[in-house]
C-alpha positions as CSV (number, residue, x, y, z in Angstrom):
1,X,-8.4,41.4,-26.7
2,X,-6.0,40.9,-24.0
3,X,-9.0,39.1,-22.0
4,X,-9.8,36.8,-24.7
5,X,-6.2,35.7,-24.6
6,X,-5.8,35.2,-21.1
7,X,-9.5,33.2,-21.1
8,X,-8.0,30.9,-24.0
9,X,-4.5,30.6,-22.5
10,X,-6.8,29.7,-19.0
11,X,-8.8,26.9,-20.9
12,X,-6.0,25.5,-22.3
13,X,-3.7,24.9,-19.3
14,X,-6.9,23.6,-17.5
15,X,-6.8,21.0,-20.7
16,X,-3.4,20.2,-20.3
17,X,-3.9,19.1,-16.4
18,X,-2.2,22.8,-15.4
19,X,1.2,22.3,-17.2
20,X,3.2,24.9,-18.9
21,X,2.0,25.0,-22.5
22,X,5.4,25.8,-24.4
23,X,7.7,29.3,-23.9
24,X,5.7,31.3,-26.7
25,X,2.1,30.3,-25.0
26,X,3.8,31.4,-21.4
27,X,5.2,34.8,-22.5
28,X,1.9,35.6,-24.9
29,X,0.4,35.5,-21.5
30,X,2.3,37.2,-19.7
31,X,2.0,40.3,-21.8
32,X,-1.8,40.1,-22.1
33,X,-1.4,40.1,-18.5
34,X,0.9,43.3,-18.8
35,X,-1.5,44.8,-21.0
36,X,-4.3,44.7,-18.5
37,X,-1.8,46.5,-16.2
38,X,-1.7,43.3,-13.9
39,X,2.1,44.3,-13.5
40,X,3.0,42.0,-10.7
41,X,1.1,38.7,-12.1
42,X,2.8,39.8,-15.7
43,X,6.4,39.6,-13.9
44,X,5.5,36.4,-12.3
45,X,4.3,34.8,-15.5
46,X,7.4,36.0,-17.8
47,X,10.3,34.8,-14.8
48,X,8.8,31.2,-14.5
49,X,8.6,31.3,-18.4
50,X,12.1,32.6,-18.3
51,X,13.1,30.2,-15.8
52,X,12.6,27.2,-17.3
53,X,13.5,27.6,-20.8
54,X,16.4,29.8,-20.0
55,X,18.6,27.1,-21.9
56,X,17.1,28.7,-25.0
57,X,18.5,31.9,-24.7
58,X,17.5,33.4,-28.3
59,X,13.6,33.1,-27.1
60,X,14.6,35.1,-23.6
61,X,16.2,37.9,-25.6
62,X,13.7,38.6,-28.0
63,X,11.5,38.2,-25.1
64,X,13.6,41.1,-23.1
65,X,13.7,43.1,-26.1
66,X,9.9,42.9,-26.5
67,X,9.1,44.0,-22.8
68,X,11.8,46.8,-23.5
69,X,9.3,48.0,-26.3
70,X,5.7,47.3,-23.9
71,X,7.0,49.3,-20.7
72,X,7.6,52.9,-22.3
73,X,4.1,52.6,-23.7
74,X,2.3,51.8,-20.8
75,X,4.1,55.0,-19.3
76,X,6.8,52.3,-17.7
77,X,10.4,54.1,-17.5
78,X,11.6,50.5,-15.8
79,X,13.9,48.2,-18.3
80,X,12.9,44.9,-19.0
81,X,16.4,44.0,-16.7
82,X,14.7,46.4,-14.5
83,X,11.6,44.6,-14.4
84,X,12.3,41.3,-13.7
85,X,14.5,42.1,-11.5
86,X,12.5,40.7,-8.7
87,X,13.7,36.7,-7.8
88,X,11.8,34.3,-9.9
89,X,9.9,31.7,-7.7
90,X,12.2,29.0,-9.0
91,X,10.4,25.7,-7.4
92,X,12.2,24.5,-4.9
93,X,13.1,20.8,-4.5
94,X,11.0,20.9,-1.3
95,X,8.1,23.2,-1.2
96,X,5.8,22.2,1.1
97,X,2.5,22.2,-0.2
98,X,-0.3,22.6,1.5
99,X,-4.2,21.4,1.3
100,X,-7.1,23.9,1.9
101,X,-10.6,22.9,3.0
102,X,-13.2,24.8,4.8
103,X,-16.7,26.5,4.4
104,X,-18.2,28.3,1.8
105,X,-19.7,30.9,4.3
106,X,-17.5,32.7,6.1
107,X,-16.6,35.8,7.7
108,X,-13.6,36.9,6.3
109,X,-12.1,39.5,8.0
110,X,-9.1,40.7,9.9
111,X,-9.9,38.1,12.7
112,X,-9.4,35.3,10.8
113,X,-7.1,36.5,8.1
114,X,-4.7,36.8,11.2
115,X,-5.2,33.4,12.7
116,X,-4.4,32.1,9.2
117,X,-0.9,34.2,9.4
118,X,-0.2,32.5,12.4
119,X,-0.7,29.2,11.4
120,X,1.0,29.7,7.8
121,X,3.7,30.8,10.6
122,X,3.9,27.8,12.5
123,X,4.0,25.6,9.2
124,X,7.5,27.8,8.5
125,X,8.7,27.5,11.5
126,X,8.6,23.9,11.3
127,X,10.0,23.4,7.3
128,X,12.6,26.5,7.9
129,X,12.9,29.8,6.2
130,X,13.7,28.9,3.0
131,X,11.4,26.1,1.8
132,X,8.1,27.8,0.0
133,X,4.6,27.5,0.3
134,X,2.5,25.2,-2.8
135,X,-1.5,25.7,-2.2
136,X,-3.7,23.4,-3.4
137,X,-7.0,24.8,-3.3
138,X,-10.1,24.3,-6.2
139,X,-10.3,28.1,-4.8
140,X,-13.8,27.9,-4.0
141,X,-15.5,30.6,-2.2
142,X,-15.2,31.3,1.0
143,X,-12.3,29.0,3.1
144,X,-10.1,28.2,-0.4
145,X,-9.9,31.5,-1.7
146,X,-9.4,33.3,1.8
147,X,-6.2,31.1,2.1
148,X,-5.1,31.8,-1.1
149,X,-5.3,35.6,-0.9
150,X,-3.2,35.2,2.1
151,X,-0.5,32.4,0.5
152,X,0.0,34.7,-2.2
153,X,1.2,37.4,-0.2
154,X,4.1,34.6,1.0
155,X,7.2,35.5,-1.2
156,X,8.0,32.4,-3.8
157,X,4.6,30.8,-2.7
158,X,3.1,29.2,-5.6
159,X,-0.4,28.7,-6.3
160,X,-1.8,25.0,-7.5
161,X,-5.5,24.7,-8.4
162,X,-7.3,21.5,-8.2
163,X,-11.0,21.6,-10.1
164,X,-13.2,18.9,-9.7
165,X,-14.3,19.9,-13.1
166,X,-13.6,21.4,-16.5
167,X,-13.5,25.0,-15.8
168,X,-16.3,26.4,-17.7
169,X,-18.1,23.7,-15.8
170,X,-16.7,24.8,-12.7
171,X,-17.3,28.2,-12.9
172,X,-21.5,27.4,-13.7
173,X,-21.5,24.9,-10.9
174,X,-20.0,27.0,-8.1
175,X,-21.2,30.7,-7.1
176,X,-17.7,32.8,-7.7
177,X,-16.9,36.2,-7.5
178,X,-15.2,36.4,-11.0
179,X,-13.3,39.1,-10.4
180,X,-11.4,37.3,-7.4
181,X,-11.6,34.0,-9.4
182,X,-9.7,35.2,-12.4
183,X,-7.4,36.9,-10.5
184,X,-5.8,34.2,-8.7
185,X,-6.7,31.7,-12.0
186,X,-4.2,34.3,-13.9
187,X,-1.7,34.0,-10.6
188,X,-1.9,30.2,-10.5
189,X,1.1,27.9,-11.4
190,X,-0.8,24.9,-12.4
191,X,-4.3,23.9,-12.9
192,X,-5.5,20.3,-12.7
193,X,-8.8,18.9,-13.2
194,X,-9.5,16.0,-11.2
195,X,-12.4,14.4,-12.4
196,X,-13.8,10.7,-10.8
197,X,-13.5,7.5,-12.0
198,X,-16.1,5.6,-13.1
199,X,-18.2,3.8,-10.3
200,X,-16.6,5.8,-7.7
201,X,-18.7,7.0,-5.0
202,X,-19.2,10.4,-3.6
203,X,-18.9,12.6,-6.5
204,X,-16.8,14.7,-8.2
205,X,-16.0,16.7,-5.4
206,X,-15.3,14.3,-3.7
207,X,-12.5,13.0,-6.2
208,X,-10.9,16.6,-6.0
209,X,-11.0,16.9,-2.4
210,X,-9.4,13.2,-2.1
211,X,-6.8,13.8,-3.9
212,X,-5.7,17.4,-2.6
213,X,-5.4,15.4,0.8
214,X,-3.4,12.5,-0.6
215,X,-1.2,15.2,-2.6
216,X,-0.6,17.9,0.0
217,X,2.2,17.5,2.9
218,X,-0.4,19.7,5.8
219,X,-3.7,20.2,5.6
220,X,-5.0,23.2,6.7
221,X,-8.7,23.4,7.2
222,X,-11.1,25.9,8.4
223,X,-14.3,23.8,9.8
224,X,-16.8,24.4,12.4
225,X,-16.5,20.6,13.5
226,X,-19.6,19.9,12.6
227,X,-20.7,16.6,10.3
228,X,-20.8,17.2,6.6
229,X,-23.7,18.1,4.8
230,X,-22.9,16.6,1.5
231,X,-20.7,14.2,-0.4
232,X,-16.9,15.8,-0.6
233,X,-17.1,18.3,2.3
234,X,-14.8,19.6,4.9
235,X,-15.4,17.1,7.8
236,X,-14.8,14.1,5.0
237,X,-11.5,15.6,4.2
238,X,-10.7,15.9,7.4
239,X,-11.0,12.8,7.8
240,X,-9.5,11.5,5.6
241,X,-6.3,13.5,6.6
242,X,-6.5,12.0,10.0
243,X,-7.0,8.3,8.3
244,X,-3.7,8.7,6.2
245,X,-1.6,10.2,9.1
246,X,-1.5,14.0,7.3
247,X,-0.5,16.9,9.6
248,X,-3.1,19.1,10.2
249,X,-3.9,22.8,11.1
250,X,-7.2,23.5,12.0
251,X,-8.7,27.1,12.4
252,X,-12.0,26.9,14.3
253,X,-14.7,28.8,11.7
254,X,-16.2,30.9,14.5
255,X,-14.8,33.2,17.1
256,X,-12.2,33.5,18.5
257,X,-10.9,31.2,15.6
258,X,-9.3,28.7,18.0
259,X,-6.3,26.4,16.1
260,X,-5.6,23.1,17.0
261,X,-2.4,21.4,15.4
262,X,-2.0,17.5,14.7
263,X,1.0,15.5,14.0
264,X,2.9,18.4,13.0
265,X,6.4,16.9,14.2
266,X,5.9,15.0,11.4
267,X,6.8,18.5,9.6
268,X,10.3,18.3,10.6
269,X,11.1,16.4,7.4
270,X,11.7,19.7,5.2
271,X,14.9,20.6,6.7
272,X,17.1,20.8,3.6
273,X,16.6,24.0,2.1
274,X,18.5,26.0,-0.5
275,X,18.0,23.0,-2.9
276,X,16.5,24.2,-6.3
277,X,15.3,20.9,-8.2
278,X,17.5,19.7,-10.7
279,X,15.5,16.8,-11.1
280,X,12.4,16.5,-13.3
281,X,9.5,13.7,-12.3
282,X,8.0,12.3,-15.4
283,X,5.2,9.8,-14.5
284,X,3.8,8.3,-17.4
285,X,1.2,9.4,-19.4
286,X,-2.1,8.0,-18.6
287,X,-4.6,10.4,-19.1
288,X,-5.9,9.1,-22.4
289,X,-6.1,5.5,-21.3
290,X,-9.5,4.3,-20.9
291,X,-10.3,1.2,-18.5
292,X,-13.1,-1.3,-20.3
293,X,-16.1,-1.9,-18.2
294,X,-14.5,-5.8,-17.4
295,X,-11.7,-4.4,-15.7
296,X,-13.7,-3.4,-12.7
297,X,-13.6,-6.9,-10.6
298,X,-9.8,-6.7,-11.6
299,X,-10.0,-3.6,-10.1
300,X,-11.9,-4.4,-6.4
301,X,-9.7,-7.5,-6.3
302,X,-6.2,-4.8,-6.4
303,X,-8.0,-2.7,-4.2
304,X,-8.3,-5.1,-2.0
305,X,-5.6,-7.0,-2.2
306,X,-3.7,-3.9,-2.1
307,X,-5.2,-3.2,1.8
308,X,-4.6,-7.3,2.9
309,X,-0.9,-5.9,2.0
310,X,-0.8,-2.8,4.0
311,X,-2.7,-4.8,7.0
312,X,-0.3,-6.9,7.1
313,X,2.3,-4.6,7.1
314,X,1.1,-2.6,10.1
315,X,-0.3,-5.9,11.6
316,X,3.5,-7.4,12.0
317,X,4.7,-3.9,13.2
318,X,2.7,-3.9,16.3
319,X,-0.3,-2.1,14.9
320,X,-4.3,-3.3,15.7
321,X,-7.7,-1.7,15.5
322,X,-9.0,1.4,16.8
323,X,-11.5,4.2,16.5
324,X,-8.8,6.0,16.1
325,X,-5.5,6.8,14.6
326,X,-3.0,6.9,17.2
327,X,0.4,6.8,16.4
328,X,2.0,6.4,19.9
329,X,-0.6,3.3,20.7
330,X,-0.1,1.9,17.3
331,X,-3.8,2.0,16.5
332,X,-5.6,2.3,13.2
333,X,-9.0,2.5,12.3
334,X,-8.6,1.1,9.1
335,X,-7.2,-2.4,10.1
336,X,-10.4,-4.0,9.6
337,X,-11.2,-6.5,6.7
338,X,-11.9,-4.5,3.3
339,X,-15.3,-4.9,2.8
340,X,-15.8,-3.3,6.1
341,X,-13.7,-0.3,4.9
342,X,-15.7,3.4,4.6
343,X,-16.4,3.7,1.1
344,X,-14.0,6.7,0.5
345,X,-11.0,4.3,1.7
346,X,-12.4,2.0,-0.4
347,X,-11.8,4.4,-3.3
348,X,-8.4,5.7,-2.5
349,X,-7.7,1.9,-2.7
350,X,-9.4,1.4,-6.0
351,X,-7.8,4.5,-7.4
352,X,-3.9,3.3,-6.8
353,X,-5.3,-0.2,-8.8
354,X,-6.9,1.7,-11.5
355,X,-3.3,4.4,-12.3
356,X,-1.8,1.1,-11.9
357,X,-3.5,-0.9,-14.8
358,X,-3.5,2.1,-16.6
359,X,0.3,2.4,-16.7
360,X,0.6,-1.1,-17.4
361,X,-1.7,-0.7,-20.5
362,X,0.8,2.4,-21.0
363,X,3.5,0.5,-21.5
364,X,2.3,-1.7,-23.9
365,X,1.4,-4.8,-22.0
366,X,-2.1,-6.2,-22.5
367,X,-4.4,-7.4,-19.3
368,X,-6.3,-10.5,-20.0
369,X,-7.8,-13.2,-17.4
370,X,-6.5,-16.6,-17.7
């Protein structure tokens, strides 16, 4: 019974793009997870319940006095004070949050769990002690759920899943170890479901592994170098990271597991730590708008008007064309007319023009073409 709760209380987050589902929802999970004698994801679950809606403090007693009555049977002597005793992973105001990509096949043992320590290590040494670890990873086999077995074991680190489908979908698409799987699905803070727009190229995974780059502050990647096989892969993400300026961390995928670091000065940014958010983003809702089929030339016009802008921009500051981004020399391979643009730039353009429409038609404007 307990698993059929935690499998609903899984499809319905994924549903609700990962967000907490209300107090009662949280702590129902948390107790299935307690029942199944995951103790340590149970905790978890009930302190960022807890957390959050500690304003209400009728629903945190009755859910101390609850756990007071669970422990004893499950041949607990620990008090529900006892219990969560451990700090709650509060988010910080500045987590950094760091992108996974890498290959599916892998050898994943001591070797390379230790070379991701020691990059996870330099990515702390850079933000300071206190600032925790966010990984977004669609926890794929192999390079994605590696790196979040290890995250996990960071304390506060919080876990941020990015599908690039529903997840019954996902789990028939992809070969997973569903043991492993549900395990860090249970451990997760959020799951998302990215899914791609219509017309854009490159596929669904494609979309998810876009936008885990354009959302995470370091990627860390675990590639053999080579080109990609497929729409969506490591080498395209990559890529893309270098395109956008992201810092990176990248663990060679054979021995000796070589890493190579890029633009991680850039890293230096997260120096102000102690800060728990008091401050609460609220984008608006656009999820249930739905773009009509004529809106697509508005759209590649944005799009491209949108990169004339940013040329421009770099344009007056010095920048011009090259194969390669390079800060120092002020080059860009992107400063080229948009037509001319890789496809995927072209659809990180497209994407900004689309959430902008949307929120426009959110708001209660109407789009029409004079």
């Amino acid at each position: 019974l307990a698993g059929e709760v935690l499998d609903h209380y899984t499809r319905q987050r994924s549903g609700a793009g990962g967000a907490f589902t209300g107090y009662w929802d949280e702590v129902t999970r948390a107790e299935a997870l307690l029942l199944q004698g995951k103790l340590a994801q149970a905790r978890r679950t009930y302190q960022r319940a807890m957390a959050i809606y500690r304003h209400i403090g009728g629903h945190t007693q009755t859910t101390r006095e609850q756990i007071d009555r669970i422990l004893p049977r499950l041949g607990l002597s620990a008090s529900a004070k006892e219990y969560l005793s451990v700090t709650c992973p509060v988010r910080p105001i500045e987590t950094v949050r760091i992108g996974v990509t890498g290959q599916l096949e892998l050898a994943t043992g001591g070797a390379l769990r230790q070379r991701l320590q020691e990059a996870l290590d330099a990515i702390q040494e850079r933000i300071g002690p206190d600032v925790c670890f966010e990984l977004l990873s669609p926890l794929a086999e192999g390079a994605d759920r590696l790196a979040a077995e290890v995250v996990r074991q960071r304390d506060g680190a919080l876990l941020h899943v990015i599908l690039p489908l529903e997840l019954t979908d996902y789990v028939g698409d992809s070969p997973q170890t569903e043991d492993g799987f549900r395990d860090l699905l249970d451990y997760a803070a959020e799951i998302e479901v990215v899914k791609a727009e219509d017309g854009e190229t490159g596929g669904v995974h494609w979309a998810a592994s876009r936008y885990l780059v354009d959302h995470c502050d370091v990627l860390l990647a675990i590639w053999d170098g080579r080109p990609p096989a497929g729409p969506g892969g490591t080498s395209e993400a990559v890529a893309h990271a270098r395109r956008i300026g992201r810092p990176l961390a990248w663990i060679q995928a054979d021995e000796p597991y070589t890493i190579s670091y890029e633009r991680f000065d850039d890293l230096t940014r997260f120096e102000h730590k102690g800060k728990y958010m008091t401050y609460g983003p609220k984008p608006l809702d656009t999820s249930q708008v739905e773009l009509p089929g004529s809106i697509v030339e508005l759209v590649e016009r944005l799009a491209k008007h949108n990169h004339d802008v940013w040329a421009v921009k770099r344009v007056n500051d010095g920048w011009r064309y090259g194969p390669e981004r390079n800060d120092a020399a002020k080059t860009h391979p992107d400063l080229v007319p948009y037509e001319e643009l890789p496809e995927s730039e072209k659809d990180y353009d497209r994407s900004s023009s689309r959430e902008m429409i949307k929120a426009v038609i959110s708001l209660g404007f109407s789009i029409r073409k004079a």
